[in-house]
C-alpha positions as CSV (number, residue, x, y, z in Angstrom):
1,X,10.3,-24.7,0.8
2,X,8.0,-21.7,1.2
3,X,7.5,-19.3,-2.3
4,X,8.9,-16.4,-2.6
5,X,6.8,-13.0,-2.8
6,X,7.3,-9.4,-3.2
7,X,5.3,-7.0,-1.2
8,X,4.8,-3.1,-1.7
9,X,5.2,-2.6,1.8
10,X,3.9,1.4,2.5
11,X,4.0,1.2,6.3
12,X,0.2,1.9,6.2
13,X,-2.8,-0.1,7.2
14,X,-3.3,-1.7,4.0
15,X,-0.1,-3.3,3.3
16,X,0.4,-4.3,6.9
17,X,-2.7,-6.4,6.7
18,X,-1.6,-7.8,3.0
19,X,1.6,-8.5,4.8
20,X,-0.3,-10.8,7.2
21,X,-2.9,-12.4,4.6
22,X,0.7,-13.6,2.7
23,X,2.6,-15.0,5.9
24,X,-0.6,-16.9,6.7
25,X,-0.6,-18.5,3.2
26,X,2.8,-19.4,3.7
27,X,4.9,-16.9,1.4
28,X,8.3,-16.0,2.3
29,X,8.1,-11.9,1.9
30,X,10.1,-9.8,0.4
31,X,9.1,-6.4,0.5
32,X,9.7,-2.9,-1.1
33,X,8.9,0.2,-0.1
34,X,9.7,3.6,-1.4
35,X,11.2,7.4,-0.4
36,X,9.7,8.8,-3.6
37,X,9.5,12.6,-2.3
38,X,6.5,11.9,0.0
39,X,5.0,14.4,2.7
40,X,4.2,11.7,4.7
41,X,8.2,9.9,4.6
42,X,7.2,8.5,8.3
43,X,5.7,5.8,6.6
44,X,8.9,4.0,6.1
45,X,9.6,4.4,10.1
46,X,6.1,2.2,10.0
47,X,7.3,-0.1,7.4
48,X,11.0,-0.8,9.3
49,X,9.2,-1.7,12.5
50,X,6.6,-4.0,10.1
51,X,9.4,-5.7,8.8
52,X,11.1,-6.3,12.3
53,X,8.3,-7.4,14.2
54,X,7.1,-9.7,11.2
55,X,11.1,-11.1,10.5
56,X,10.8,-10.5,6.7
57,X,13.5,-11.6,4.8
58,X,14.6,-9.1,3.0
59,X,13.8,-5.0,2.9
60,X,14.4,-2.7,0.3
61,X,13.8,1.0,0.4
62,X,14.1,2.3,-3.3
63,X,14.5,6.2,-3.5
64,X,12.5,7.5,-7.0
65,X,12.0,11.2,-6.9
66,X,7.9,11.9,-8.1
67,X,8.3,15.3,-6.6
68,X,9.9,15.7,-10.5
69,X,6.5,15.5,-11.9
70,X,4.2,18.1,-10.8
71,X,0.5,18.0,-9.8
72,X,0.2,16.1,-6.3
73,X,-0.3,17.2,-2.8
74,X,1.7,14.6,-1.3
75,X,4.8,15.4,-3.2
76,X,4.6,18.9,-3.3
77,X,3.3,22.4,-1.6
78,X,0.1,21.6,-3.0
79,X,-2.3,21.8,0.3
80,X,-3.8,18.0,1.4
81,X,-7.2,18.2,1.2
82,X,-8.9,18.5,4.7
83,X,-12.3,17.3,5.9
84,X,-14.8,16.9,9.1
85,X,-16.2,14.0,8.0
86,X,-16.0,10.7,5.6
87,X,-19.0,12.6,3.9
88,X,-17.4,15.8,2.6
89,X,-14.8,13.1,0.2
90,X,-16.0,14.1,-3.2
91,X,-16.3,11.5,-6.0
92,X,-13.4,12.8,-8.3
93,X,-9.7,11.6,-8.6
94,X,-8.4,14.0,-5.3
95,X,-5.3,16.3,-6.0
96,X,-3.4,13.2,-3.7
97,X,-3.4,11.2,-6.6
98,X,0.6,10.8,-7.2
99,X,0.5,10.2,-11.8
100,X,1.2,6.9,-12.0
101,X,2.2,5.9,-8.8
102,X,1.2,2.0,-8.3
103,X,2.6,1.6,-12.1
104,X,5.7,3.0,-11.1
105,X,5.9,0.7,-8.0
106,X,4.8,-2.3,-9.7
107,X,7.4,-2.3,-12.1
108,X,10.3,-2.3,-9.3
109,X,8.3,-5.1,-7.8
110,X,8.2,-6.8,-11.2
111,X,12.1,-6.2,-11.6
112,X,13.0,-7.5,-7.5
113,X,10.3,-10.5,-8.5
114,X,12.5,-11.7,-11.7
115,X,15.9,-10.9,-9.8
116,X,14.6,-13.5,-7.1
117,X,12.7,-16.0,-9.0
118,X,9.6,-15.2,-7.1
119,X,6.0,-15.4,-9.2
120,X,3.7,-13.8,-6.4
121,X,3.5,-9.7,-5.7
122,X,1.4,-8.5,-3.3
123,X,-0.1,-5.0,-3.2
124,X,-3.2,-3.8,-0.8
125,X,-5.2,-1.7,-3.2
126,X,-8.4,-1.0,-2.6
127,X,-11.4,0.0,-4.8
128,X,-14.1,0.4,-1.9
129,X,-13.0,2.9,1.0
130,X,-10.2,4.3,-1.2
131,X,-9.7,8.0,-2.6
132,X,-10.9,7.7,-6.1
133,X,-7.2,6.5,-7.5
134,X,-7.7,4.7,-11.2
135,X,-4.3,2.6,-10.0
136,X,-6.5,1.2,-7.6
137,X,-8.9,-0.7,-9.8
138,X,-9.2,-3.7,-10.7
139,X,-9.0,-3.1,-14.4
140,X,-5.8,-1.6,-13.7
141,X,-4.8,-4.9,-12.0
142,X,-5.1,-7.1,-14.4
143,X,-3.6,-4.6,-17.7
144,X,-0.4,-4.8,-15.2
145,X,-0.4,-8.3,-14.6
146,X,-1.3,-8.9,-18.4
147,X,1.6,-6.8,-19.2
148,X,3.9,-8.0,-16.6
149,X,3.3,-11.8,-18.2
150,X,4.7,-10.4,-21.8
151,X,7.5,-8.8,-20.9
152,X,9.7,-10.6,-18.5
153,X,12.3,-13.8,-19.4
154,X,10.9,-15.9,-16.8
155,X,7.1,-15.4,-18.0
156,X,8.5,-16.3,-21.7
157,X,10.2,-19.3,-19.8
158,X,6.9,-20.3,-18.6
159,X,6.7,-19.0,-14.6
160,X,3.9,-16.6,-14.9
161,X,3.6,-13.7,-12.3
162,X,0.4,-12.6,-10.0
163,X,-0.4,-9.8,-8.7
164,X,-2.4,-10.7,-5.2
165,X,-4.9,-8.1,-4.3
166,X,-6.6,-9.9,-1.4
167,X,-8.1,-6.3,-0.4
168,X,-9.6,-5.0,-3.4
169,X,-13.4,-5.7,-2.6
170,X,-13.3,-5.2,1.3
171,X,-14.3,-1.8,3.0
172,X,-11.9,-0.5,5.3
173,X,-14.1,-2.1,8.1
174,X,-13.6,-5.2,6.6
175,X,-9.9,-4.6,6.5
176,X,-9.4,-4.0,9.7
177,X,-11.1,-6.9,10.9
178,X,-9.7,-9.5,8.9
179,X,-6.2,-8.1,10.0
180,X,-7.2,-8.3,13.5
181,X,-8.3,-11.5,13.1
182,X,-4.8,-12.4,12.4
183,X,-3.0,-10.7,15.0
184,X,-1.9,-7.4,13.2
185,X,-0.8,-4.9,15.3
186,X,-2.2,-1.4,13.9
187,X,-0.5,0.6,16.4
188,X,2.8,-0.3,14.1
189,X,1.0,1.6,11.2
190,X,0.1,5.0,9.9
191,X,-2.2,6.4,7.0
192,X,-1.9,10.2,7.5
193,X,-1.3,12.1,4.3
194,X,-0.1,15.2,6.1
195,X,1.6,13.8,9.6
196,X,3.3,16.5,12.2
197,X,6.9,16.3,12.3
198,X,6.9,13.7,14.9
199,X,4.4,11.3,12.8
200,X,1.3,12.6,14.3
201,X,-1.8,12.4,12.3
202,X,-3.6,14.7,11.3
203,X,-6.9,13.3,11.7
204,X,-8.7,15.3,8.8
205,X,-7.4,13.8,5.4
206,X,-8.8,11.2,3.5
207,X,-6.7,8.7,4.7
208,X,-7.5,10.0,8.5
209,X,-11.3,9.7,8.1
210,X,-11.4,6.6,6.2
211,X,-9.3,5.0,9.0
212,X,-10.9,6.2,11.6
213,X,-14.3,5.1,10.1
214,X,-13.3,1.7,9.2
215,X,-11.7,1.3,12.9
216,X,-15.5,2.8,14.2
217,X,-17.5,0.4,12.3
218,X,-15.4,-2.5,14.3
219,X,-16.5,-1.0,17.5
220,X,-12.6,-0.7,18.5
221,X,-10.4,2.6,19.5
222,X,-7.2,2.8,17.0
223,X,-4.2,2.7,18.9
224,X,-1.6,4.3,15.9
């Protein structure tokens, strides 16, 4: 009998490729995703037609309103930083930086994990071609996972939980290809932090350039 896993499943590149890396190691998924007052709410179109194509088992869509805590663009009228290039992407935390995002997310992952008996959650964090996040770092990683061991009945029982993060040293190029490489379809994805009202992106945020940089290091056209 395949394990069970949870997956934070955002619709985006990342977690689509995550999503493969677990199938091909022979986890049944389970993934979560989340309308948390997000700009960019088309990513759960992304995430439904994810979890179709790749005939997860189960799907849940949490709704947690972070538009209650002020300071990010993507969950406010804060403007999303634009740029021309990949270069112009300072080295500070941007003002897309939702507070505590990936430890809010975690935790319902940590709950679904203990409600199913599964040890494994995956999450496709990324502290190469990423915006600067401190939830995307590996120290924060393994706090969570540290954390997540003392304060759950089946880790006291003696099942001890892991957090995957198969992405956490690989560029975006290397993302990209190592998702190709098993079959993902990235046309089924989006990363736009400020899409049109049909989903369109918008080609100029962070998560625009880095995309499209990782998808022009591969020597391939992105089809999303």
């Amino acid at each position: 009998m395949a394990k069970k896993a949870i997956l934070l499943l955002s619709g985006g590149l990342d977690s689509a490729t995550v999503l493969a890396i677990a199938q091909a190691e022979g986890y049944e998924m389970h993934a979560l995703s989340f309308l948390y007052g997000q700009r960019h709410a088309h990513e759960l179109e992304m995430a439904k037609r994810l979890v179709e194509k790749y005939k997860i088992t189960e799907h849940k869509i949490i709704k947690v309103d972070l538009a209650a805590f002020q300071g990010s663009a993507l969950t406010s009228t804060i403007p999303v930083p634009k740029h021309a290039s990949v270069k112009e992407i300072g080295g500070e935390i941007p003002v897309t930086y939702v507070p505590a995002r990936n430890t809010i997310f975690l935790s319902f992952a940590l709950a679904y994990a203990e409600s199913i008996a599964a040890c494994d959650i995956f999450i496709g964090v990324n502290a190469l071609d990423y915006s600067g996040y401190p939830d995307c770092r590996p120290e924060f990683i393994h706090a969570f996972e540290a954390m997540a061991n003392l304060a759950t009945a089946m880790s006291v029982q003696g099942k001890k939980i892991k957090i995957h993060v198969p992405l956490i040293n690989m560029t975006k190029a290397e993302i990209i290809k190592k998702g190709l490489g098993l079959g993902v379809d990235y046309s089924l994805t989006t990363s736009c932090y400020d899409p049109g009202e049909n989903g369109q992106s918008c080609g100029h945020c962070d998560a625009c350039l880095l995309r499209r940089k990782g998808f022009a290091e591969n020597n391939i056209e992105d089809t999303a």
